[in-house]
Structure formats: C-alpha cells, structure tokens
N, C-alpha and C positions, 0 to 999 in steps of 0.2 A: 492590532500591533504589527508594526512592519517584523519583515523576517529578520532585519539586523537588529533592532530593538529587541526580538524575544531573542535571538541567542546573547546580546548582552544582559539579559536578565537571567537566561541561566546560568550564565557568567559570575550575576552575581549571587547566585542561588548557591554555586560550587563552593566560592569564594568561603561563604559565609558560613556554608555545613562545616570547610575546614577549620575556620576560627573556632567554630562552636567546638567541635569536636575537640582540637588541641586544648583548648580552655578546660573541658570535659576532665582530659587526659585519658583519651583514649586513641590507642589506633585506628587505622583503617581496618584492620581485622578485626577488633575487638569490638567495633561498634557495629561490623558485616555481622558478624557473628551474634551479634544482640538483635537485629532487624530482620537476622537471616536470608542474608545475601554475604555475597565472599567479600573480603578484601578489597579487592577489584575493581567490584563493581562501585563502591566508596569510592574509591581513586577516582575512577571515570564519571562518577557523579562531582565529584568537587573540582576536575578539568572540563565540566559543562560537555564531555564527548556521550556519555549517555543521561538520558532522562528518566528519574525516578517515577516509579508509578506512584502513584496517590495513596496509596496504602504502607507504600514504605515510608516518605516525605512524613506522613502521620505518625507508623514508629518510630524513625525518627526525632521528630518533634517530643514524643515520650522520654525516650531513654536520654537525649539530651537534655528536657526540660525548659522547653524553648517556646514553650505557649503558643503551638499551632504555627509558627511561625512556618515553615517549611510547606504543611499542609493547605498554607491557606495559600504560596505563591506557587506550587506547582499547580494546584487546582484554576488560576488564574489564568499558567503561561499555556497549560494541554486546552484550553478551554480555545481553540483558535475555528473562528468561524467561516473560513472557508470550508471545512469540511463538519458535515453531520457529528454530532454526538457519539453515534454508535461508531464510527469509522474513524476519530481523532485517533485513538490508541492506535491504533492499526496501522496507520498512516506515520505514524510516530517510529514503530517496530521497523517500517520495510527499510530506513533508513539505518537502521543497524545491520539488517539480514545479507548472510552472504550467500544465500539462496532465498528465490521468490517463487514459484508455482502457481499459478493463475489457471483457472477455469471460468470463463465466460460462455453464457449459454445465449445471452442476448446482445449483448454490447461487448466494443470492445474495449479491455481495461482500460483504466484511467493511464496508466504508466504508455499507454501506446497510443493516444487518441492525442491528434491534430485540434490543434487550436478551433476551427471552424469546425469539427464534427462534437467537440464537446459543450460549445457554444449552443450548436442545435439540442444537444442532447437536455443541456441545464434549462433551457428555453422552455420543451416540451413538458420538464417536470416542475416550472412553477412561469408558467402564460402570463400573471401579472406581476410579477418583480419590475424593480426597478431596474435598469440599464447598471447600475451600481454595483448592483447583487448579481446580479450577470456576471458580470468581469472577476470579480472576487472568488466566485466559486472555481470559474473558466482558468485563471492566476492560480489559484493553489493545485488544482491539477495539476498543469504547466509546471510548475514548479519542483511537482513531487518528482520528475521525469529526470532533472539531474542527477540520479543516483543511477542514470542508463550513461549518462555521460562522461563519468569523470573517472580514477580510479581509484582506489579500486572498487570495481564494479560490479554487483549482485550477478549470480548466475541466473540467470531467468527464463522460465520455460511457460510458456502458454499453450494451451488448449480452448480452441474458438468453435461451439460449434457452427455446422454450418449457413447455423441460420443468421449469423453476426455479419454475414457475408452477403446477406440478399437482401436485409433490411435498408431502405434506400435512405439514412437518416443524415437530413438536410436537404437530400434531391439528389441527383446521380454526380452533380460538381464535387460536391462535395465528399460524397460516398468514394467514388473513384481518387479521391486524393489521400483521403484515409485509407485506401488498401494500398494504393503504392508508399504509402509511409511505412506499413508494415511490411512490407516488401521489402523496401531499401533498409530496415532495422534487421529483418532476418539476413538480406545478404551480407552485410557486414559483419554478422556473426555477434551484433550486441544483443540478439534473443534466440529462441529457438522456439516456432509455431509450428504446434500440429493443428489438422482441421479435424473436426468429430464429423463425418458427411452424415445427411439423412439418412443414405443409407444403411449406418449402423443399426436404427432403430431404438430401442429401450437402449439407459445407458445409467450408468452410476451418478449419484446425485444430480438428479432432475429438478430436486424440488428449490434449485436454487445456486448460487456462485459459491465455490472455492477455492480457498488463497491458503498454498504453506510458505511459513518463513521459517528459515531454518540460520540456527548463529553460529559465529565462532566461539564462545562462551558463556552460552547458555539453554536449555531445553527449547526443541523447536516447539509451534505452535503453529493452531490452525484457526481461520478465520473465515465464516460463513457470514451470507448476508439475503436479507429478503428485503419486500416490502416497507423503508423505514425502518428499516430492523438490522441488527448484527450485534457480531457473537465470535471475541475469543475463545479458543478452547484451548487450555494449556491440561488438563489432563491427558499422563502419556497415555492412556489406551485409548480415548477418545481421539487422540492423535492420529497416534499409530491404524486406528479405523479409517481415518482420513484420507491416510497416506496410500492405505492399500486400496481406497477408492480411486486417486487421484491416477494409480499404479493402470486401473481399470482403465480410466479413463485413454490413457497414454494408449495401452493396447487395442484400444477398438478406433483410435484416430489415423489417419492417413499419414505416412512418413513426412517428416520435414517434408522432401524435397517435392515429394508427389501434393504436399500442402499449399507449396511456396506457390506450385504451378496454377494452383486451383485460385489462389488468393489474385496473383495476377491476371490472370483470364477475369475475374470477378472484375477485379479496375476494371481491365480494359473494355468489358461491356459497360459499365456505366460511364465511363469517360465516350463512347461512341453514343451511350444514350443522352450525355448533356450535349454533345457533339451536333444533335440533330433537335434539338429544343430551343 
C-alpha cells in the first residue's frame, strides 16, 4: 500500500472510531478512560495524527461493539512490508518521538544511511531477492528519514561505535559518501554523533543495538534489536535501565566535536581509497 493510500486509510480509521463513538454516546474521555488511554489520545486517533496499537483498536472494538472492526484494519494498515515484523511498531513510534537515541554497534542507523549504503546493506542480507524487494526495503528507510527533515524535528543523538566507521560496506565509494552524509547532518546541527573508539574497550550493551524515543505525551520507551529479532520495552524500570546504559554509553564515547573529526578523517581515507581503485 503506497504511503498516501495508508494514511487515507487511517483517515478513515479516525473517521469512523468518531462516528462509532458519537453513536456510542461517549466522549473522547469516556471511551480513553474505558481502553485506558487519555482523552487525547482518542482525539488524535480519530484526526489519523497518532496510530492505535493493536491492542487498543481491539478494546476498542469491545467497548464499542463494533465486531473486530477496528482490530482487523489496524492490523492490516501496521502490517507494512518494507520494514520487518519486529521493527513496524518501532518504526511507527519514532514518528511521534520528540527525542530518538540511537546506539549502533555495527551499522549505521537506518534514520542516517545513504541511499547507496543501505542498498548494500539490504543486498548483503538477502543475495537473492528480487530487484523489487530491494528498492522497497531501500524506499522505506528512505522514507523514515523525513522526520530529520521537516519541523518539528526529533532531537536525535547517536552513538556509533567505532567499528561502524571501518567497515567498508559497498567498497570505499560508497563508505566514504555515507560518512560525509553523516558529517554534513552533524554539521548542520540536524543530529548530534558521538563515536565509542576501540579504545574504550568493554562497554555497555554489547550484546546488541539501542534506540530510546522519548514523547511529548506519553511514557518513553526503549527498543533493542538482535538477530531477526526485536523488543519494545515500555516498562519504566526496564526503561530507565536503559537510559542509564545509554547515559554509559555517551560517557565513554568521544565528544561531538573530537567524533565529527574522526568520522571525516574516516571519509577521507576511503574516498582516497576508491580514489586509487
């Protein structure tokens, strides 16, 4: 489903919670308060500005009496296949978030990578797709990235470590055009990179990538990812565990600025190394 198609769908998703609802005779409070979410967040469900998780669509669907109806069309519209299973939701949230936190131990985020370095990237992780399935995954990336461009704008902080930086992924053309991307994003002040160097040695969560989004009204949340695998966590102590990793992380990484210096030096050696190939 193209991206104008699904947001006229949740268009009509809004539409149609309010009819139910008014029909109902209930408020937005009244029916927040039965589903256990605020007010609010009704509102911006029924102006299609935020997207019900599946679990609410489904109470929902209960307390109105509306025969799965709700449940069966958000499950339809989150089901978007450029991105994995485990990542939709996620994917879904940073679009709300007015803070993002990224940790990359291997790659760099989806939200920062160049057309041509995530093309290699989707390549490497499935050799026989079709050209099709290439461009669709490559496209929704892409995509996710206007939420760096427009306003108002997630505050976004990254941590890369070192090794994100040396991995030659596509060949050094390419590697060298995805650091000066991230170059010209930090100097413009739309992100803020730190690098973790080898140097540091042991480091807080090793065993894999993480992402905090934090709202303007509603509990933050953290999101880990491994192997074909990933994992909301909205429990605040699991959270807040998170956060004082992430806290970790920030202090054993290199300043912005001493980062910035390092990331460019990285280009420019691979730009001198496709230079002489």
């Amino acid at each position: 489903m193209a991206n104008g198609s699904r947001q006229a769908a949740w268009e009509f998703f809004g539409t149609e919670l309010k009819r139910q609802r008014e029909d109902a005779g209930l408020t937005q409070a009244e029916l927040g308060a039965r589903v256990f979410v605020s007010g609010a967040y009704i509102g911006q469900f029924e102006q299609a500005i935020r997207k019900p998780q599946l679990d609410i669509a489904s109470r929902i669907d209960g307390i109105l009496q509306t025969d799965g109806i709700f449940g069966r069309l958000c499950r339809k519209l989150i089901d978007d296949p450029r991105y994995a299973d485990y990542f939709a939701k996620a994917a879904e949230l940073e679009r709300l978030a007015v803070q993002v936190c990224d940790f990359a131990p291997a790659l760099v985020p989806g939200l920062l990578q160049t057309a041509a370095y995530s093309r290699a990237v989707t390549l490497a992780m499935n050799p026989f797709a079709p050209d099709e399935y290439i461009d669709d995954k490559v496209s929704g990336r892409l995509e996710r990235q206007r939420i760096l461009k427009s306003a108002p704008r997630p505050v976004y902080w990254v941590v890369l470590h070192e090794h994100v930086l040396r991995i030659p992924v596509g060949g050094a053309a390419v590697m060298a055009g995805q650091l000066e991307h991230v170059a010209a994003l930090t100097r413009e002040r739309a992100v803020v990179v730190q690098v973790l160097p080898y140097q540091a040695g042991a480091y807080a969560v090793m065993n894999g990538t993480l992402r905090l989004m934090e709202f303007e009204d509603a509990p933050p949340t953290a999101y880990t990812e491994a192997v074909y695998s990933g994992s909301l966590l909205d429990d605040p102590a699991v959270v807040q565990r998170a956060q004082s990793a992430y806290d970790l992380l920030r202090a054993a990484a290199l300043s912005p600025e001493a980062s910035l210096t390092m990331i460019e030096s990285a280009a420019e050696d691979f730009r001198r190394c496709a230079s002489t190939t």
